[in-house]
C-alpha positions as CSV (number, residue, x, y, z in Angstrom):
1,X,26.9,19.3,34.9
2,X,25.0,16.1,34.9
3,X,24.2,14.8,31.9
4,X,21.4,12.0,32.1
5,X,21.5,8.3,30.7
6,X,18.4,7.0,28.4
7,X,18.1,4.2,26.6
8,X,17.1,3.3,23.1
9,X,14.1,1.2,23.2
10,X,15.5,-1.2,20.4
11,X,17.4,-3.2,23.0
12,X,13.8,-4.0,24.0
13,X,11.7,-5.0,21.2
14,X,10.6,-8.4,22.7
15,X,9.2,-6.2,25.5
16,X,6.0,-3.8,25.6
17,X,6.1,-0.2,26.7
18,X,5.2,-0.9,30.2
19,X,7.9,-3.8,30.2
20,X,10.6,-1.3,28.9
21,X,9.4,1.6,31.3
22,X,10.6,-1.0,34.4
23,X,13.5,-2.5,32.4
24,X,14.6,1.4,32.2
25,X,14.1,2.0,35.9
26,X,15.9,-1.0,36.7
27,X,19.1,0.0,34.7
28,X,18.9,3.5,36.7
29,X,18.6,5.9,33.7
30,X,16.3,8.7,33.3
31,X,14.8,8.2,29.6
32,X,13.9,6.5,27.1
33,X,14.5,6.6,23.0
34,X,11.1,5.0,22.0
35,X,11.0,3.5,18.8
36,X,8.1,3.7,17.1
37,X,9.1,2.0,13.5
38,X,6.9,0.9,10.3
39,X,5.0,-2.4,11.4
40,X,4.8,-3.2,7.9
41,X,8.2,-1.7,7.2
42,X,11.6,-3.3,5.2
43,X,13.9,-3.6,8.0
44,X,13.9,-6.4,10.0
45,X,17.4,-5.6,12.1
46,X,17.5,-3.5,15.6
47,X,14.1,-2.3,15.3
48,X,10.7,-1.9,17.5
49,X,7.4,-0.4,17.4
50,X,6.8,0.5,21.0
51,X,3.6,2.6,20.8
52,X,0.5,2.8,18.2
53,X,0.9,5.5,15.7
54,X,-2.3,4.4,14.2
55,X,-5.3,6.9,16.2
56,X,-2.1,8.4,18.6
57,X,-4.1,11.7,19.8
58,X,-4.2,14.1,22.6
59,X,-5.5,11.7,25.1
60,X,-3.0,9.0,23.9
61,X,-0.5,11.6,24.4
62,X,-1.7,13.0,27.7
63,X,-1.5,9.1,28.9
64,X,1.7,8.5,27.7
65,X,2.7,12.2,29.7
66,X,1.6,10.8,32.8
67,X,3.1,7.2,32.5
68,X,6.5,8.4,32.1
69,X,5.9,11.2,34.5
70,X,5.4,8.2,37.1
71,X,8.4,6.3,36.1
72,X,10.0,9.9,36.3
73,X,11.5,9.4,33.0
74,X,11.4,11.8,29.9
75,X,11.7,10.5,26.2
76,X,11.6,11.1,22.2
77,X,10.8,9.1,19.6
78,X,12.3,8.3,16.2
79,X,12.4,5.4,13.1
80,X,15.1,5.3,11.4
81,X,14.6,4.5,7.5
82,X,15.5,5.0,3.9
83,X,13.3,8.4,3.4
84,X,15.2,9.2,-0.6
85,X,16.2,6.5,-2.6
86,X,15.0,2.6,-2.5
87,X,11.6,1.4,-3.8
88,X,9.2,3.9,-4.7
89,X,6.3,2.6,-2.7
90,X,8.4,2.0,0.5
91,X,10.6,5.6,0.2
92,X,6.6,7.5,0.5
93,X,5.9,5.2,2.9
94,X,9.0,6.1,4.9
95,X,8.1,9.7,4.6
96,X,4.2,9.6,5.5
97,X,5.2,7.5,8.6
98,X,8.1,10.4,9.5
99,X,5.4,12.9,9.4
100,X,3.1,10.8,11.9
101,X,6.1,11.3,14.2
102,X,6.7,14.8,13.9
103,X,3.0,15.1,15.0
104,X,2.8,12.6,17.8
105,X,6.0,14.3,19.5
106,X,4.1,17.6,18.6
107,X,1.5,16.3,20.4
108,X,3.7,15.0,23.3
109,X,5.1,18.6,23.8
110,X,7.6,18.8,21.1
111,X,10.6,20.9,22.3
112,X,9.2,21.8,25.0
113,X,9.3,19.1,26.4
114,X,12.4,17.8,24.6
115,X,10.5,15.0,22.7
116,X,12.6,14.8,19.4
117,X,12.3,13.0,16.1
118,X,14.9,11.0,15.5
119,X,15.9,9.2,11.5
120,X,17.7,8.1,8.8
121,X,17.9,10.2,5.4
122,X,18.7,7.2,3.3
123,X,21.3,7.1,-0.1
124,X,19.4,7.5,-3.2
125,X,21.8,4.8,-5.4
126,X,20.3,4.9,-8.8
127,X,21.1,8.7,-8.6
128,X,24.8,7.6,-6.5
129,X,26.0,5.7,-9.5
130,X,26.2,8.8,-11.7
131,X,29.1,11.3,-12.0
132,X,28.5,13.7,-9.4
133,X,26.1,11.5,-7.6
134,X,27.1,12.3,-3.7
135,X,26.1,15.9,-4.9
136,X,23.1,14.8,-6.9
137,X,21.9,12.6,-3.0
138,X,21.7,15.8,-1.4
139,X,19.9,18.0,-3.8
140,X,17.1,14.9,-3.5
141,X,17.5,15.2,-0.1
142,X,17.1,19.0,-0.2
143,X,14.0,18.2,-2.4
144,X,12.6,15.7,-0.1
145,X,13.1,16.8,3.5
146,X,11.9,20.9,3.2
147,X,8.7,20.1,3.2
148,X,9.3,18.1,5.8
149,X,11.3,20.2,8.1
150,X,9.3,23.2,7.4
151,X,6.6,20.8,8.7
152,X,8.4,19.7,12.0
153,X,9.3,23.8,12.2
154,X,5.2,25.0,12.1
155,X,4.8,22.4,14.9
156,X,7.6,23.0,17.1
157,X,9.4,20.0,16.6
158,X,13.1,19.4,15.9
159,X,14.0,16.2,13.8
160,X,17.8,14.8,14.3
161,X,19.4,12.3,11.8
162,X,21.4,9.8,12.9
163,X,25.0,9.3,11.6
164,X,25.2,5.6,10.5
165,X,26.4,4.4,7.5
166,X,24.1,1.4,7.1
167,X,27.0,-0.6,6.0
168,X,24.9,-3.4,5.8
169,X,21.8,-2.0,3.9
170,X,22.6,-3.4,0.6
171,X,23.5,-6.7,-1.1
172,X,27.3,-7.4,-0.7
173,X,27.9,-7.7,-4.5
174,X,28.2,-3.5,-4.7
175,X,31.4,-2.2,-3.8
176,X,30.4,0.4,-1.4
177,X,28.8,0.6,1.8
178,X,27.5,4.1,2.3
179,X,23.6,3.6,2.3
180,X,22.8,6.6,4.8
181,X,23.6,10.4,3.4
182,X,24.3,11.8,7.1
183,X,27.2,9.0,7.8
184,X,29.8,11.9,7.6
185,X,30.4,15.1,9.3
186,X,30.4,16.8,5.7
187,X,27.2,15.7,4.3
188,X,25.7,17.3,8.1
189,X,27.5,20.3,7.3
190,X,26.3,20.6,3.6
191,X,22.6,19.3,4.9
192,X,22.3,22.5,7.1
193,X,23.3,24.5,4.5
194,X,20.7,23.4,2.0
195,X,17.6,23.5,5.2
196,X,19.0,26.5,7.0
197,X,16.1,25.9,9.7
198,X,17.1,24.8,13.0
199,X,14.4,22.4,13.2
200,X,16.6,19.4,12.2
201,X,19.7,18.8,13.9
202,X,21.7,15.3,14.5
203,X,22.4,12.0,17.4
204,X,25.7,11.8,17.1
205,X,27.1,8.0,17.2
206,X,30.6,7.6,17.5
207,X,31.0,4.0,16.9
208,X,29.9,4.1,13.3
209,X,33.3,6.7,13.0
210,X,35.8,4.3,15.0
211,X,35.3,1.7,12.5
212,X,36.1,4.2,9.8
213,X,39.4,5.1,11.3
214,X,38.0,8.3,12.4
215,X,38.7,10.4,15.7
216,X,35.2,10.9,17.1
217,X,36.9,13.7,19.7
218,X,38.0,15.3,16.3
219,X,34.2,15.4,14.8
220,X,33.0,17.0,18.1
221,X,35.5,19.6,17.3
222,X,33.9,20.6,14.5
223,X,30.4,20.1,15.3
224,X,27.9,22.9,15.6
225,X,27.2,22.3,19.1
226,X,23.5,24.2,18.5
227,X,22.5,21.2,15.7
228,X,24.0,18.2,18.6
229,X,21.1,17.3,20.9
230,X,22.0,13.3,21.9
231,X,25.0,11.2,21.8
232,X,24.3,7.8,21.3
233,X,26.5,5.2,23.4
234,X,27.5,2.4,21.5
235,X,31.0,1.3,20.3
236,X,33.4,-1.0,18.3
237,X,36.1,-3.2,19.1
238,X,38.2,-2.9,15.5
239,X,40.0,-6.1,14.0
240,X,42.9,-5.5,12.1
241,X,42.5,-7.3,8.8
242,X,45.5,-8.0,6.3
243,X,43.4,-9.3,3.5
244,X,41.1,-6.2,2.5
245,X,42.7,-3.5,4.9
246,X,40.1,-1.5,7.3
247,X,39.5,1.6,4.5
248,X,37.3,-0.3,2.7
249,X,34.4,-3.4,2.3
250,X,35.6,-6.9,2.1
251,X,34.3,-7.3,-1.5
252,X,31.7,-10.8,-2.4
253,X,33.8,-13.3,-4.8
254,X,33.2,-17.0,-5.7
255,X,33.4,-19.0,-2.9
256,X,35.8,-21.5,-4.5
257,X,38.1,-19.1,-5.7
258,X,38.3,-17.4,-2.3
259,X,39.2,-20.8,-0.5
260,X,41.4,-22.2,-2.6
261,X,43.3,-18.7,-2.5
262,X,42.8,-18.6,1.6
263,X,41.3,-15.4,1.4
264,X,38.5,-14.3,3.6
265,X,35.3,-13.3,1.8
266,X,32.0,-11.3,1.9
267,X,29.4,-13.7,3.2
268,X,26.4,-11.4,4.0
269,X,25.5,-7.8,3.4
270,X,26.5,-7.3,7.7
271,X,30.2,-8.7,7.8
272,X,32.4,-6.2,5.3
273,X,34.0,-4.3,7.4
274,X,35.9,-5.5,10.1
275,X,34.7,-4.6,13.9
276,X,32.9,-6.1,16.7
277,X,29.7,-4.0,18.0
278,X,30.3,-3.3,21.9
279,X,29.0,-1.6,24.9
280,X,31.4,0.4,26.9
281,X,32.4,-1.4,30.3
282,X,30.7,-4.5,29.4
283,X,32.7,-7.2,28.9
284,X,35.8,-6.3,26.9
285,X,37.5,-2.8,25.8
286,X,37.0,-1.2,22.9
287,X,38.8,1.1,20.3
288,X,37.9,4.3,21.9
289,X,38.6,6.6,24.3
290,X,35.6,7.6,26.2
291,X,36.9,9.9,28.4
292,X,38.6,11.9,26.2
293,X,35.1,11.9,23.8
294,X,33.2,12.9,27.1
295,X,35.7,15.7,28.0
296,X,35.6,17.2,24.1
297,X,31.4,17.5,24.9
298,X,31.9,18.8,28.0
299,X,34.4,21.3,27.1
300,X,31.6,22.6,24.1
301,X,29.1,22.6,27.0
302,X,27.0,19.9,25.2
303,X,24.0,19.2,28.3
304,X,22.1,16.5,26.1
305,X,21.3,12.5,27.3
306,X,23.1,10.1,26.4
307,X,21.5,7.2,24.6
308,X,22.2,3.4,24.9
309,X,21.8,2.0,21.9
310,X,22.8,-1.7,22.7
311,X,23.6,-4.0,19.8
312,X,26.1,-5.4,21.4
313,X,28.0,-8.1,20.3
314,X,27.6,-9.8,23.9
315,X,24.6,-8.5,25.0
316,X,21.5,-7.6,22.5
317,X,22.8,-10.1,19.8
318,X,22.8,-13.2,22.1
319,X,18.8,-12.3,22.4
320,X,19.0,-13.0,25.9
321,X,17.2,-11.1,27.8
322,X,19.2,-11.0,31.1
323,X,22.3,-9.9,28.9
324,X,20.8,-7.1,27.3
325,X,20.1,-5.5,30.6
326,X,23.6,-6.6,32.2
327,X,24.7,-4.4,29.0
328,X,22.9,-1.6,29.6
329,X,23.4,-1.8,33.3
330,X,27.5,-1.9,32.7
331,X,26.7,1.2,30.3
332,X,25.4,2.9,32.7
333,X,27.8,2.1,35.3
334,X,30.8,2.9,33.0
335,X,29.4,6.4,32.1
336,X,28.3,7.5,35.7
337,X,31.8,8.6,36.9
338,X,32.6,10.3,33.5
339,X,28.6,12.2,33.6
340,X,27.5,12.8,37.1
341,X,28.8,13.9,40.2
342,X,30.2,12.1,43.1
343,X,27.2,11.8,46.2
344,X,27.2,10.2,49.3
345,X,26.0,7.0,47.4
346,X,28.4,7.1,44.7
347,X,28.2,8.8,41.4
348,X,24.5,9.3,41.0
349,X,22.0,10.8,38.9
350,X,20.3,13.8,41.3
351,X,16.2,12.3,40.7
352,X,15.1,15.7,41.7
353,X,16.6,16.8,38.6
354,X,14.7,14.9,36.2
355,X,12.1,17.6,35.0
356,X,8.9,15.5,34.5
357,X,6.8,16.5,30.8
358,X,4.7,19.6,30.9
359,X,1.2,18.2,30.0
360,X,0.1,20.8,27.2
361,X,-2.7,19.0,26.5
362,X,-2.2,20.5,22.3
363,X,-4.9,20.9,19.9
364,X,-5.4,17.6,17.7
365,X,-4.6,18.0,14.1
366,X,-4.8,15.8,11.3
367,X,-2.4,13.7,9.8
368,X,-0.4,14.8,7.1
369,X,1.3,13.1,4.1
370,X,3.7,14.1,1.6
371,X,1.1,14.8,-0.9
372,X,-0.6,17.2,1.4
373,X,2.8,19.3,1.1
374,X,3.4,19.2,-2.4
């Protein structure tokens, strides 16, 4: 079994498409994670917007077919958003733009072709804050997402959430840090229960569960193997800290108070808990066992990619351009032994087994909102 290698397109954002397509070919994976985020959205961290959403149709797609079928690369797309709580304005926005996805990778193929959605669900906080309010988040999120999902099911297209907390998606004066609904196993679980379709499923990250003092071989266990279709490869070096403890945020006090008692303090909504974004092989260990993570997959027969998603400490966050593919590049060469099998040149990726995109040349349709589902 040879699991392929792709790359999340966020390590690129100072790059076009065609710039990330070669970047891609030089690190010696076989796809790409494009992401195609709101250019008028809220976030401004680990984001891109590698292709036009705006007039994306059948010839757009038929192009885009062909261009990775030359760089013999396959790919999805995603944004990865607040979709239920936040401002009202920005929440519909996150939706509408959701639902431009599910119809580009539609148009793209869908799964057919593998093209997936990937996003966020979001936390809905003014509903959090109220007794029972991790129950009240996912009855908006049954509410919300549907529609949505009956959507993506019509069109043959499978959406997958992302598990990341979004520790730092909220000012540092709140005591918690859980801003993203799918950050644990259980709210997945529950999810699935709510949407029984199996057009949404999930991209596992097992970084964001390190950090929480969690066994990521553990959450494989018990992961419905038909819901996990990409692993994301990213990881954390944790620092011990005797201040606040790893269980939970380092809280925001006075600044005054906090030096004069020597304690460390909340700075920014980014530094609470205590861990140092790596990539695996590149430049120092990290707090996880990768071969015993790869080995739990394997033994569930899990045949997805696995995605780079470099924010590296080292790498992406010194913006340097050379670094962030010398990250990617030591992914890549860290994961080959563990993925693919041994050849006369190494441990290799077989290129005759990268399937290019069936060009199905679909049907345009129309672009749908929210309010066109209601």
């Amino acid at each position: 079994m040879n699991n392929q290698i792709w790359i999340m397109t966020s390590a690129f954002d100072q790059l076009d498409i065609d710039q990330t397509i070669e970047k891609a070919k030089e690190a010696g994976v076989q796809g790409l994670d494009v992401c195609v985020f709101r250019k008028n959205g809220t976030r401004d961290d680990f984001v891109a917007t590698h292709l036009n959403y705006d007039g994306f149709d059948t010839n757009r797609a038929s192009q885009l077919i062909d261009k990775f079928n030359a760089a013999k690369l396959r790919l999805s797309v995603g944004a990865f958003d607040n979709l239920i709580g936040g401002e009202e304005e920005q929440k519909v926005k996150n939706q509408n733009h959701l639902l431009k996805l599910i119809r580009m990778a539609h148009l793209l193929g869908g799964d057919e072709n593998d093209v997936k959605v990937g996003t966020f669900v979001g936390y809905n906080h003014e509903l959090g804050n109220l007794e029972n309010g991790f129950e009240r988040n996912l009855e908006e999120y049954q509410r919300i997402f549907t529609p949505i999902i009956k959507y993506a099911e019509s069109l043959g297209v499978t959406v997958l959430y992302e598990n990341c907390p979004m520790e730092g998606w909220r000012s540092s004066g709140y005591s918690t840090t859980f801003n993203n609904l799918t950050g644990v196993l259980a709210a997945r679980k529950l999810m699935y229960e709510l949407i029984p379709s199996h057009a949404h499923g999930e991209i596992y990250d097992p970084s964001h569960d390190v950090w929480q003092n969690t066994d990521p071989v553990e959450v494989i266990k018990h992961t419905d193997l038909s819901r996990l279709k990409r692993i994301h490869v990213k990881s954390t070096r944790n620092i011990s800290d005797p201040f606040w403890g790893n269980m939970y945020p380092m809280q925001k006090v006075k600044a005054e108070l906090a030096k004069k008692a020597g304690v460390p303090y909340s700075t920014n909504e980014w530094d609470r808990h205590h861990y140092e974004a790596t990539l695996p092989g590149f430049g120092l260990c990290d707090s996880m066992d990768w071969r015993k993570f790869v080995m739990a997959l394997r033994e569930k027969g899990f045949e997805g990619p696995f995605e780079i998603e470099n924010e590296a400490k080292l790498s992406k966050q010194t913006g340097n351009m050379a670094a962030i593919l010398q990250g990617c590049k030591a992914a890549v060469q860290n994961l080959a032994p563990l993925l693919w099998t041994l050849q006369e040149d190494g441990y290799t990726y077989p290129q005759s087994d990268v399937k290019p995109l069936e060009n199905l040349k679909r049907k345009d349709i129309p672009i749908t909102t929210m309010s066109d589902l209601s």
